[in-house]
C-alpha positions as MATLAB code, in Angstrom:
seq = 'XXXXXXXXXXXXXXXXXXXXXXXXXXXXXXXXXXXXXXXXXXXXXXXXXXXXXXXXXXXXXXXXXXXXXXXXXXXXXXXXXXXXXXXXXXXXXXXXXXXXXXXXXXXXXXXXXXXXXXXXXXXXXXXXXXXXXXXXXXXXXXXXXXX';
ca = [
       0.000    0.000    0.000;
       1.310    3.217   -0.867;
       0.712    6.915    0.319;
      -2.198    7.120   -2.090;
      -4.061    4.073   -1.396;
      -4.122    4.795    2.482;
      -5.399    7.802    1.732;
      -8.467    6.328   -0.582;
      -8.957    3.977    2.283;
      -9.099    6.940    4.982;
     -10.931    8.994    2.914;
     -13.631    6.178    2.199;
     -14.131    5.586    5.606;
     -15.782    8.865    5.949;
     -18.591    7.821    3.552;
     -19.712    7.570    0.220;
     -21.393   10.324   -2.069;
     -24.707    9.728   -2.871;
     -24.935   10.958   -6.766;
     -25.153   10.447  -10.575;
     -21.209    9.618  -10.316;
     -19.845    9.181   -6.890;
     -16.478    7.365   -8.064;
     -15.831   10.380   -9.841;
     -16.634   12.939   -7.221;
     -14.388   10.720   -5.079;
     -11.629   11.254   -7.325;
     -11.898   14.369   -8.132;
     -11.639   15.182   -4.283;
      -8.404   13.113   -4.314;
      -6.978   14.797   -6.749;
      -6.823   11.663   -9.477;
      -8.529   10.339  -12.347;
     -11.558    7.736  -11.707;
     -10.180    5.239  -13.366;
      -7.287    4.992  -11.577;
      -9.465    5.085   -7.989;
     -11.157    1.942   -9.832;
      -7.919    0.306  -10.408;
      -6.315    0.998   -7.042;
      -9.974   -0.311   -5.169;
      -9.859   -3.423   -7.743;
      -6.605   -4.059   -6.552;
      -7.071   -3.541   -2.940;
      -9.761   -6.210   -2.963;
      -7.748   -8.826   -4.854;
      -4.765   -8.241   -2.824;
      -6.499   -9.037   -0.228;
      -5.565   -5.818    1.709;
      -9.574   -4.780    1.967;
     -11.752   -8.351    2.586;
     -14.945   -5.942    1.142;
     -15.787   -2.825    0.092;
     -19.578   -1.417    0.027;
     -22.099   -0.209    2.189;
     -23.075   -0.729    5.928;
     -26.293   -0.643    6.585;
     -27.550   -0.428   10.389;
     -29.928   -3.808   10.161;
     -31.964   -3.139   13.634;
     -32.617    0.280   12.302;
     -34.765   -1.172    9.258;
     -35.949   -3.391   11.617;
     -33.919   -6.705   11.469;
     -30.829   -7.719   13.515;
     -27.308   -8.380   13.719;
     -26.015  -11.494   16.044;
     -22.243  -13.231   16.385;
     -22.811  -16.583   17.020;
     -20.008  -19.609   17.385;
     -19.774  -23.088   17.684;
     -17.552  -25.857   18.727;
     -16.993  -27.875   15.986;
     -14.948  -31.150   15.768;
     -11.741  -30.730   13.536;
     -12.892  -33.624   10.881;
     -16.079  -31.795   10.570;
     -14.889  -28.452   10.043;
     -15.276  -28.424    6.114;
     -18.808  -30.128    6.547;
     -19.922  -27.398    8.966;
     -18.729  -24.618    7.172;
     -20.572  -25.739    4.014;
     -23.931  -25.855    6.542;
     -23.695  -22.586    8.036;
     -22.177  -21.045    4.957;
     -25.179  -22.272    3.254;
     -27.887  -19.727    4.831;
     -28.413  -16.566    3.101;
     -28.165  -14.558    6.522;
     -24.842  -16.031    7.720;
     -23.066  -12.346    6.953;
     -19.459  -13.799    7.088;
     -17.699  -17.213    8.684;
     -13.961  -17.390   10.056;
     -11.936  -20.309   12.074;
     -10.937  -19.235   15.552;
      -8.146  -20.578   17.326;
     -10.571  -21.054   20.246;
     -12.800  -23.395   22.100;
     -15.270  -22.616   19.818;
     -13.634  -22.769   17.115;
     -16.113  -21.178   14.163;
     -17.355  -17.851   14.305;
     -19.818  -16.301   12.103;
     -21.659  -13.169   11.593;
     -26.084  -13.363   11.133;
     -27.812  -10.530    9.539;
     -31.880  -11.054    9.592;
     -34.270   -9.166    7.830;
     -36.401   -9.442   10.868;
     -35.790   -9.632   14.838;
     -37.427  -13.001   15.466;
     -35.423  -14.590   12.646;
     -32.384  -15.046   14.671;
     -33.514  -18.042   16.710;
     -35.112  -19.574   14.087;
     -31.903  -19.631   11.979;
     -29.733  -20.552   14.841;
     -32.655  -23.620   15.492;
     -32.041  -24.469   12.115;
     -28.288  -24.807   11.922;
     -28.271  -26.568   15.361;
     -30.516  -28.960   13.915;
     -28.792  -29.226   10.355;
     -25.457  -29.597   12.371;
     -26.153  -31.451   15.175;
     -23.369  -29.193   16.617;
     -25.062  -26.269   19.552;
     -24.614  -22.805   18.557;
     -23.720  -20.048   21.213;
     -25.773  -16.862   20.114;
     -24.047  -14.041   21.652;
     -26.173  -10.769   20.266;
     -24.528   -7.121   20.275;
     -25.292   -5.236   23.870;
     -23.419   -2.101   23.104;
     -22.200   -0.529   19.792;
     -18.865    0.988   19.243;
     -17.439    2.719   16.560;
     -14.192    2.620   15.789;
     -12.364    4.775   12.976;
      -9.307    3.589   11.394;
      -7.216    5.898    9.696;
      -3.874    5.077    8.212;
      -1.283    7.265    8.149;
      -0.500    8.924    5.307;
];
């Protein structure tokens, strides 16, 4: 990452402008061509140096919810149980722990009640209990690279 592309990433972090042509606006704030904010984000992403890059949205404010939920899973059933969980369209994102409970993942309902009714689900698909451990407090924090 060079001076540039921490500043992109600092910059982006701010937010995102809502118009006809926000990579250009972006850009054109940086002081660079669009294209080249394209190719820098591009590579960013396949360099593995941002895992994602779009919006946030705020899931209990439209009236759904956000959980982290984990599970122990046995070693020679690791594959099998990622496939499972991996498998439901509200499982956000899934990552190995080096941990008693060793899987982590991420749910992101459209409504409240769905939680426990997807965690019921992969309990039962898995045969495997899953420890749902809901967000009490919400904290932001702001990375910004140096530049």
């Amino acid at each position: 990452m060079d001076q540039l592309d921490k500043r992109i990433i600092n910059y982006l972090q701010q937010g995102f402008p809502i118009c006809a042509s926000p990579y250009r606006q972006v850009a054109e704030t940086l002081g660079i061509e669009q294209a080249e904010l394209l190719t820098r984000l591009e590579k960013l992403l396949a360099d593995g140096v941002l895992s994602r890059f779009g919006p946030l949205f705020h899931a209990e404010q439209m009236g759904g919810a956000l959980t982290l939920a984990a599970i122990k899973v046995p070693e020679q059933r690791f594959d099998e149980v990622t496939n499972i969980v991996n498998a439901f369209p509200e499982v956000a994102h899934n990552y190995a722990r080096n941990h008693a409970l060793n899987m982590w993942f991420v749910l992101a309902t459209e409504h409240r009640e769905q939680v426990a009714s997807v965690i019921a689900n992969i309990e039962q698909q898995t045969g495997l209990r899953v420890y749902n451990m809901p967000k009490i407090s919400e904290y932001y924090v702001g990375l910004q690279l140096e530049a």
